[in-house]
C-alpha positions in Angstrom: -28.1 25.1 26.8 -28.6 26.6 23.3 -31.9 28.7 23.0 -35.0 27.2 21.4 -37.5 28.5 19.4 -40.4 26.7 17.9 -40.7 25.7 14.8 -43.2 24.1 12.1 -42.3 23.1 8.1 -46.1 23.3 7.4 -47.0 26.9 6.2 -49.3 28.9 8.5 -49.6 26.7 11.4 -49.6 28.2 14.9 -46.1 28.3 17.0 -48.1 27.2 20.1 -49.3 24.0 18.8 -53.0 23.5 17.7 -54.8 23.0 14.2 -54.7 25.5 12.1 -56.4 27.1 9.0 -56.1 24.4 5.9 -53.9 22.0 8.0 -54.8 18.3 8.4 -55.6 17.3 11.7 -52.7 14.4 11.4 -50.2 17.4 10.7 -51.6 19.4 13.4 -51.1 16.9 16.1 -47.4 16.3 15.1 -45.7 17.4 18.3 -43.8 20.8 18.5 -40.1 20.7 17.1 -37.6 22.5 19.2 -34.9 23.4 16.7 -31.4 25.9 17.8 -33.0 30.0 17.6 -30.6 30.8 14.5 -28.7 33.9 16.3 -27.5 31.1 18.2 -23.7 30.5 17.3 -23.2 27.1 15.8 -21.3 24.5 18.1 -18.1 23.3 17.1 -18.4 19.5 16.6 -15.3 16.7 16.1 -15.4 16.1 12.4 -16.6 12.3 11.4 -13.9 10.0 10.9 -12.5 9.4 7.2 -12.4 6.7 5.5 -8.8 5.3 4.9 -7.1 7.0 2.3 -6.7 5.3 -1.4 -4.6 5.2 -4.4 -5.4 3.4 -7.4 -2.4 1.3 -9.1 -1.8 2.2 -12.4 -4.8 1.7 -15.2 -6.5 -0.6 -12.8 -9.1 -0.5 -10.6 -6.7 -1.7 -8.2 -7.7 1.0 -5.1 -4.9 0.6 -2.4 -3.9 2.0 1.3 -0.9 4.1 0.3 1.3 1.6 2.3 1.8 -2.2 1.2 2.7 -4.8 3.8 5.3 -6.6 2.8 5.0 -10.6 3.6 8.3 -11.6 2.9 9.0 -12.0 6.5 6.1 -14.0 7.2 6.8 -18.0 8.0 10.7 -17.0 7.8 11.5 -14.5 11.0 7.8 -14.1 11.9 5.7 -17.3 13.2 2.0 -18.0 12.1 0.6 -16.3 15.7 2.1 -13.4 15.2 1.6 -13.2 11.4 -1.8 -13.2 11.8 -1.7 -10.6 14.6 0.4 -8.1 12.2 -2.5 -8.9 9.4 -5.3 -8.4 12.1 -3.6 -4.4 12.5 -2.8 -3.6 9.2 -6.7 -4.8 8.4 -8.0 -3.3 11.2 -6.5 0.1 11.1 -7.2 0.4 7.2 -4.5 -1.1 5.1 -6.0 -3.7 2.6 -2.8 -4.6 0.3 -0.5 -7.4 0.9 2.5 -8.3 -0.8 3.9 -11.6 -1.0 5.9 -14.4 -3.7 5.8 -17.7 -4.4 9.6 -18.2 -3.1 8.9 -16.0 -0.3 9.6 -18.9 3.0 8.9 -21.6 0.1 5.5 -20.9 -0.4 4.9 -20.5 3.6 4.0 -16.6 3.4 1.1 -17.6 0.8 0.1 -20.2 3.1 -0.6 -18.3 6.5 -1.7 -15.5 4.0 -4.4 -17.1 3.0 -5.0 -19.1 6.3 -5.4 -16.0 7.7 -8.0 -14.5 5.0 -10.0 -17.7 5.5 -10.3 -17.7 9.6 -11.4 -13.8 9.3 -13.6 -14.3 6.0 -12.1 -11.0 4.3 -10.9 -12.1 0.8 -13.0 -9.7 -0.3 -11.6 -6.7 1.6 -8.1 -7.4 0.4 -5.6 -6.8 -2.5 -3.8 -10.0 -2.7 -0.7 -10.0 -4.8 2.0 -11.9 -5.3 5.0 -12.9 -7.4 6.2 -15.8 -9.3 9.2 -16.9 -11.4 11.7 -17.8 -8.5 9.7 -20.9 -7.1 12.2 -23.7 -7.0 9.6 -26.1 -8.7 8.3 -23.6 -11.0 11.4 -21.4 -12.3 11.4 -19.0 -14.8 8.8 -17.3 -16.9 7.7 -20.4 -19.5 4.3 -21.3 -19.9 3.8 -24.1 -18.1 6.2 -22.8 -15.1 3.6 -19.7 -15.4 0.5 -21.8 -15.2 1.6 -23.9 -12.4 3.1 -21.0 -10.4 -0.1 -19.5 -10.6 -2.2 -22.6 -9.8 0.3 -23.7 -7.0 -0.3 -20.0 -5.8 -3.8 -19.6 -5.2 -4.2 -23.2 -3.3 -1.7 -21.5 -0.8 -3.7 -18.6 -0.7 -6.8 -20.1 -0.1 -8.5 -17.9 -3.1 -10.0 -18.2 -6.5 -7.8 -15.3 -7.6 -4.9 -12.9 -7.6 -5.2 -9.2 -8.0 -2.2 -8.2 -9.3 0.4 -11.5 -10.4 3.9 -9.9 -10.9 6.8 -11.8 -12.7 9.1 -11.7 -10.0 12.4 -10.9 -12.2 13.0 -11.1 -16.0 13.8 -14.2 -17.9 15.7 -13.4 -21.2 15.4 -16.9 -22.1 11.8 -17.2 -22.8 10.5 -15.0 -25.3 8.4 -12.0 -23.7 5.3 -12.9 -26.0 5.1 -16.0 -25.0 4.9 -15.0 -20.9 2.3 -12.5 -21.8 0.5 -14.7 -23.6 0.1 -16.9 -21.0 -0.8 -14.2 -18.5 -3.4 -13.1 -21.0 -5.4 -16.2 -20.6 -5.1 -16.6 -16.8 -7.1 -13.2 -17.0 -9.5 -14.6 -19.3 -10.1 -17.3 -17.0 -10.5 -14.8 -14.2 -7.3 -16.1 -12.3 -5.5 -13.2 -12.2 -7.2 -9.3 -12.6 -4.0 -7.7 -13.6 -0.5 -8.1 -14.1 3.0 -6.0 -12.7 6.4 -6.7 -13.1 9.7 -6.8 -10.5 13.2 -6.1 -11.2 12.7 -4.8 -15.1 14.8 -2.9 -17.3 12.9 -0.1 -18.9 14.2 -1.8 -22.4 12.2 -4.4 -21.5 9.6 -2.6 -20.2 9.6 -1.0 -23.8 9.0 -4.1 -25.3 5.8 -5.3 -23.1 4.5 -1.6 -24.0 4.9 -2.2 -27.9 3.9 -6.0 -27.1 0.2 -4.6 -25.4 -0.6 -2.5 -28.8 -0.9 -5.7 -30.5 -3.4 -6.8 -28.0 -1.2 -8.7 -25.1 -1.9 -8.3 -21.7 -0.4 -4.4 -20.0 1.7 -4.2 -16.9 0.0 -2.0 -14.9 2.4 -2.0 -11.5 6.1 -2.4 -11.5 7.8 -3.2 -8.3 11.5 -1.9 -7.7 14.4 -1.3 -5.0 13.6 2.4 -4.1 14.2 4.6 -0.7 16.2 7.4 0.6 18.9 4.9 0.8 18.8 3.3 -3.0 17.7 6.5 -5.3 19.7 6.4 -8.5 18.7 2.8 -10.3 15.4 4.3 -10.2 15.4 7.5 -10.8 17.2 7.5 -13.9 15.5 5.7 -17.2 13.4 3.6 -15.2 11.6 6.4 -13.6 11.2 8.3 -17.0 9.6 4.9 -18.7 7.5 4.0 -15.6 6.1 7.5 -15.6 5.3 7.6 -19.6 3.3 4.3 -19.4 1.6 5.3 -16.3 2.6 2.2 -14.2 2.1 1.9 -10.5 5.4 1.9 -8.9 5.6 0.0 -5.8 8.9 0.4 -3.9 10.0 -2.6 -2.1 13.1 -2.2 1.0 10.7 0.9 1.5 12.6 1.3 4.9 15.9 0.3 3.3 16.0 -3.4 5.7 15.2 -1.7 8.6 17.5 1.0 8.9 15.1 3.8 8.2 13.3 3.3 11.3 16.1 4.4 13.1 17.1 1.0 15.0 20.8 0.7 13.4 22.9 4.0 14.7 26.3 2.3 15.5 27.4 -1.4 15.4 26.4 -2.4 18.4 23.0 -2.3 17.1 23.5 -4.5 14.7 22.4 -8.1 15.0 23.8 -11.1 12.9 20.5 -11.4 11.5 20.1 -11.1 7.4 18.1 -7.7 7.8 20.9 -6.3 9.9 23.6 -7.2 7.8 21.9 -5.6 5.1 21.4 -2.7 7.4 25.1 -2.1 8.1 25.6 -1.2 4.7 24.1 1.7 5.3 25.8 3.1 8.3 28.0 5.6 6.9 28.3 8.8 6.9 25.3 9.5 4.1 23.1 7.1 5.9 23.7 8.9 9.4 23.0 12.4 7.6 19.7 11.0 6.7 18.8 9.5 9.8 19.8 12.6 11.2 17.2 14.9 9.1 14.2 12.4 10.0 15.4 12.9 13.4 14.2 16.6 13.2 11.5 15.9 10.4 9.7 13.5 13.2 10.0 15.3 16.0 8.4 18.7 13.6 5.3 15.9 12.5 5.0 14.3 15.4 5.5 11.1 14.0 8.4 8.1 13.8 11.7 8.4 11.9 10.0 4.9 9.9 6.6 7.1 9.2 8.6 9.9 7.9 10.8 8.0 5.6 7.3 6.1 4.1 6.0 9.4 3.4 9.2 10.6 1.9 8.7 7.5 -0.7 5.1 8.3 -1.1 6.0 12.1 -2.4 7.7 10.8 -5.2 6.5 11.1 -8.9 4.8 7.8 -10.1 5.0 6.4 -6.5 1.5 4.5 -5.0 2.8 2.9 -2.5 5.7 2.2 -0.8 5.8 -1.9 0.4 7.1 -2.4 4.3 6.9 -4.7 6.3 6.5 -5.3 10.1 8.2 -8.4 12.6 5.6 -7.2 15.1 2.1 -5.9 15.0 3.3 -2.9 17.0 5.1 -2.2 13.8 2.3 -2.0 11.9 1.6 1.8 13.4 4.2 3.4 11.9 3.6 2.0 8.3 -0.5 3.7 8.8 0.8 6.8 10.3 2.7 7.0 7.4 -0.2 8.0 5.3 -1.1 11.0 7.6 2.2 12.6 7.6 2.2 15.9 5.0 6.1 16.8 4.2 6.9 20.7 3.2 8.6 21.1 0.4 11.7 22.3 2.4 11.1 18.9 4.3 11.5 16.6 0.8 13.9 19.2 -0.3 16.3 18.5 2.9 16.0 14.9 2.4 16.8 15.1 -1.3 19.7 17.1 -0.4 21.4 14.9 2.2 20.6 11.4 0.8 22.3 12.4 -2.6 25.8 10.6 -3.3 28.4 10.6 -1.2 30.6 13.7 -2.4 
């Protein structure tokens, strides 16, 4: 037990209790306050739990987990029960963005989205967004396909809002001025907060940049095909332009379908599902390498091939937040490990090394 000593804040009172010279009697019957005798060493104590960590997209104030869940899976290969158990995790271990699209299960991701902010009353905790421009009944980037997209939208998702509305590809047939312009008054009317863009050439993201310095609405995210697996559409122009305009780059196939968590090695672990077709284009001899490196990079942090390849994506210039998703809420702990795993430079530099082209 630590040594005591006795100790009073009011000057010249006595050490053994009592009232003393130009005290008040309240003050002098304040019991004695046993504090730690200071040549006793300081006890080591388990630091207080931090907060979750944030990044903010972009010029927002759009402050994120530094992992998106992806809800493209959600009312397609993953039922309502289970959807709403992979939302309770992510939630309840820190992660507050969600990612969804208009087209994404018809509509049915938005739905049990926002079925499942409503049973847990938590709107307010979340960053909703969502994409638009591929709904069969609301196609392309028009006006009046943008209004009702957007309106269709948020009855699904049960809110008054959207965070972040991205289109969800280009369309060269409707004037970009005319999409912004729209956008612009869905944020007047405080329907959307701010806007991002999928699938964009950096000509066209050019164009929305000159476009904002006459006034029209800014894309402040851009969402784009990006992993160990998929570098080089990225990392050329598009990288160079998303960095100059200071956009929040969201990388979606994060895990590159699955197969950077390590589940595909040889064919026989393939299943004749979509993801695992899309997975068996990777296993060649590049994708083994890689696998092969976050082998030994998750074994040195302690961590899962899936958390190592997340933080990977996160280390990259312009980068907020990679966008995974999970079929399971068991899942979901790899994807918030992720955010805890630090990679040495010799670590990214490996990585770099070995998921370069095929030489």
């Amino acid at each position: 037990m630590p040594h005591l000593w006795r100790s009073s804040s009011t000057r010249g009172s006595s050490l053994v209790g009592g009232a003393a010279d130009g005290v008040d009697d309240d003050a002098s019957r304040r019991p004695e306050q046993l504090v730690p005798h200071p040549s006793f060493p300081t006890p080591v104590q388990d630091p207080e739990p931090s907060e979750a960590p944030r990044r903010t997209i972009g010029d927002s104030e759009l402050s994120v987990f530094p992992v998106v869940l992806g809800g493209s899976v959600f009312g397609w290969t993953v039922d309502p029960d289970t959807t709403s158990d992979i939302l309770d995790r992510f939630h309840d271990s820190g992660g507050n963005m969600v990612d969804t699209a208009d087209s994404y299960a018809g509509g049915r991701s938005e739905i049990l989205i926002g079925n499942w902010m409503r049973k847990r009353r938590n709107r307010d905790d979340m960053v909703v967004a969502t994409k638009i421009g591929r709904h069969p009944d609301y196609p392309g980037l028009g006006s009046v396909s943008i209004i009702r997209a957007v309106e269709a939208a948020l009855e699904r998702l049960q809110t008054d809002h959207i965070d972040l509305l991205s289109f969800h590809d280009d369309d060269p047939s409707i004037p970009l001025a005319d999409s912004l312009g729209t956008v612009d008054w869905l944020i007047e009317t405080g329907k959307v907060r701010y806007l991002g863009t999928s699938n964009t050439t950096p000509e066209r993201l050019m164009e929305a940049r000159i476009l904002s310095a006459s006034g029209f609405t800014r894309f402040v995210a851009l969402e784009t095909h990006y992993s160990l697996m998929h570098r080089e559409p990225y990392e050329s122009t598009l990288a160079l332009v998303a960095t100059a305009q200071h956009l929040g780059v969201l990388p979606y196939f994060a895990l590159a379908n699955g197969f950077l968590t390590g589940r595909y090695r040889t064919r026989s672990d393939l299943d004749p599902s979509t993801r695992g077709s899309r997975a068996a284009t990777h296993l060649h001899r590049r994708g083994l390498r890689v696998l092969h490196v976050l082998d030994e990079i998750a074994e040195e942090n302690r961590c899962t091939v899936a958390s190592a390849a997340l933080a990977w994506a996160m280390s990259r210039p312009g980068v907020v937040a990679p966008i995974a998703s999970a079929s399971q809420p068991a899942h979901v702990d790899s994807l918030i490990a992720a955010a805890d795993v630090r990679l040495s430079r010799g670590q990214i530099l490996e990585l770099d090394r070995v998921s370069g082209r095929l030489r």
